[in-house]
C-alpha positions in Angstrom: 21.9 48.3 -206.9 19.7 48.3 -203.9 21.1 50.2 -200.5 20.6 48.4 -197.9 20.5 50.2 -194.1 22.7 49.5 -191.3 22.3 46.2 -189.3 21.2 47.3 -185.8 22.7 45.1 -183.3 21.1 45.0 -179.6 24.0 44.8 -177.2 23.4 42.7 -173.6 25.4 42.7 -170.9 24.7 39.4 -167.9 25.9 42.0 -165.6 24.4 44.4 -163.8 27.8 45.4 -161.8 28.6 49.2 -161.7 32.2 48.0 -163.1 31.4 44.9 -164.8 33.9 43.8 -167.5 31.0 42.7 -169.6 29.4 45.7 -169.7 33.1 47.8 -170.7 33.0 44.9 -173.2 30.5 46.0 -175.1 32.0 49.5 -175.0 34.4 48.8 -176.4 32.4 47.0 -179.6 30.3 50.3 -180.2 33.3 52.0 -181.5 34.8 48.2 -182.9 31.5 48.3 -185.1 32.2 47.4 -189.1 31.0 50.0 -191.3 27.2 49.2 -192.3 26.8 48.1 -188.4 25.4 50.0 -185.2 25.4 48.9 -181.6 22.9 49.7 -179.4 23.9 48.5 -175.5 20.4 47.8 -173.6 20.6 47.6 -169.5 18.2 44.4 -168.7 17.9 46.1 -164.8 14.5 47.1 -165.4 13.0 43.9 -165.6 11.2 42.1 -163.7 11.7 38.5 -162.2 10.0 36.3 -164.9 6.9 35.0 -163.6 3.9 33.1 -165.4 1.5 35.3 -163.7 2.9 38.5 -164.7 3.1 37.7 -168.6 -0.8 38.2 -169.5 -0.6 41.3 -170.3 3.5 41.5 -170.2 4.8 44.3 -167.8 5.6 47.5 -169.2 9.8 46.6 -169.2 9.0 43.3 -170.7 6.9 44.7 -173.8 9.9 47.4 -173.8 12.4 44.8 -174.3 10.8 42.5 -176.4 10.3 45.6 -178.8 13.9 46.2 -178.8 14.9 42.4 -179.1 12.3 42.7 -182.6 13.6 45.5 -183.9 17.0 44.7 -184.2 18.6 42.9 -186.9 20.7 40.9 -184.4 21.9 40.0 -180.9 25.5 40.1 -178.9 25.8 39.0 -175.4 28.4 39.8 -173.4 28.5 37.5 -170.4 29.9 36.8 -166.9 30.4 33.2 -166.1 28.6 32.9 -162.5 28.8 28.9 -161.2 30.1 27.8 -164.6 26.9 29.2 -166.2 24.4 32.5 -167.3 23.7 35.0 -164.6 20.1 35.1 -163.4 19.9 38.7 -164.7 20.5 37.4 -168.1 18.4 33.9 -167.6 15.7 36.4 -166.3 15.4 38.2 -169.8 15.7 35.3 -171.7 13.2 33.5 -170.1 10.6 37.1 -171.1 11.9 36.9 -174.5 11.3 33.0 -175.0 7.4 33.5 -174.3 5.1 33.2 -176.7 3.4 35.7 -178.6 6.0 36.2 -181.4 9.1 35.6 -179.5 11.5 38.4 -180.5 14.3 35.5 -180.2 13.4 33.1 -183.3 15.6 33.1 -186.1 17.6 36.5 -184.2 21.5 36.0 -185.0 23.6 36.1 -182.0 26.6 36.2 -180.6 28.1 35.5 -176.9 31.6 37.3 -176.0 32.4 37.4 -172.3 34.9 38.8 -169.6 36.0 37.2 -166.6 38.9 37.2 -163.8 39.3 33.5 -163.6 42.0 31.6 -166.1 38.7 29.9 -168.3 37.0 33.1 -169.5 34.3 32.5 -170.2 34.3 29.3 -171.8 31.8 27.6 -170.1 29.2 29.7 -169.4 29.3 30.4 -173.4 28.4 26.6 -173.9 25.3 27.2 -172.1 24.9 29.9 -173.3 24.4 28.6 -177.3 22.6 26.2 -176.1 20.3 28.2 -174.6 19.8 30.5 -177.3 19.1 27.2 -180.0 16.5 26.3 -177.9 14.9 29.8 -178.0 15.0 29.8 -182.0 18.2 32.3 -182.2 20.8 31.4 -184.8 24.2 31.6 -182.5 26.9 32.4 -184.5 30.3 29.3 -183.9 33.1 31.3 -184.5 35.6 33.8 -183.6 35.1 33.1 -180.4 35.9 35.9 -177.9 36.5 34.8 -173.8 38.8 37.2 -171.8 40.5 36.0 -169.6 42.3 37.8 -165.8 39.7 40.6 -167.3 41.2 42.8 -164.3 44.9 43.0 -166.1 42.8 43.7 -169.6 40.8 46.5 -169.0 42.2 49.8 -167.2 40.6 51.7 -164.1 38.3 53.4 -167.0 36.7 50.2 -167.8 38.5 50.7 -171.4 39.9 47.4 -173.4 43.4 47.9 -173.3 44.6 44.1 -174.5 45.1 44.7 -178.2 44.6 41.3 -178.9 41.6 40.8 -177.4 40.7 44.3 -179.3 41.3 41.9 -182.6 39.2 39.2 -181.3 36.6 41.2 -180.9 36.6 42.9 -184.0 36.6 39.9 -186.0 33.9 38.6 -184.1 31.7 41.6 -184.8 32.6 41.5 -188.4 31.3 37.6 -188.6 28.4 38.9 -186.8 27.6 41.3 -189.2 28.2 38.9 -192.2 26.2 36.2 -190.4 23.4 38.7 -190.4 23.5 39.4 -193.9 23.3 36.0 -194.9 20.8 34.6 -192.4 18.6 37.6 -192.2 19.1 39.9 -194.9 18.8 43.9 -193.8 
């Protein structure tokens, strides 16, 4: 029986907030993580603003992240709804990863969890946020589906996840990822 390594998932947060809920989101799934599965949260601040001029050769950042985005065996985004859609942080690195040479985004499994304040979640913005992703070649995975709602009353002043259920969503979610992964893109 073969041994296969762990499935390295590459962890995004749509924020770049010193306390953003998104980012205390994915937190809280590196220590949620299903054995055979490692989370790896990477800070999309140093990029810069997508630009057509600037992506022959990519900037330094860009290359880094695009590396990153390769590498791993799969994708979770944890996202703020802004305007009932992505934040331009996150539409930003998308938009570097979506370019051609061998875009680090085609046939990547994802998944989209989110945090907000407001009574939807993120519900919307996760819509988008699919569709976004099919267009770029990812495989977005359906179901659970995670969306916090009044994130202020379910995270402490530590940024830690203190709604258990929400702890439950989010585990099942990142034990579908990992399944997903296996099947779509075996490790």
């Amino acid at each position: 029986m073969a041994v296969s390594r762990s499935i390295r998932v590459l962890g995004l947060s749509g924020s770049l907030r010193k306390g953003s809920y998104n980012t205390a989101l994915l937190r809280t799934a590196e220590g949620l993580m299903p054995d055979g599965a490692v989370l790896e949260i990477y800070s999309l601040s140093r990029l810069p603003f997508f630009s057509q001029d600037s992506e022959k050769p990519f900037p330094e950042p860009v290359l880094e992240f695009r590396t990153r985005l390769a590498e791993a065996d799969a994708l979770l985004i944890a996202t703020p709804e802004y305007n009932s859609s992505i934040s331009g942080v996150l539409k930003n690195a998308l938009d570097w990863a979506s370019r051609p040479p061998r875009q680090p985004l085609a046939g990547k499994p994802a998944a989209v969890i989110g945090a907000s304040t407001g009574r939807f979640g993120t519900a919307r913005v996760q819509m988008h946020l699919r569709q976004i992703l099919m267009h770029t070649g990812a495989l977005p995975l359906g179901k659970p589906e995670v969306m916090i709602t009044h994130a202020e009353q379910a995270f402490d002043a530590e940024g830690r996840l203190t709604d258990e259920k929400a702890k439950g969503f989010l585990k099942d979610l990142l034990a579908a990822l990992a399944d997903w992964t296996r099947r779509v893109s075996p490790v």
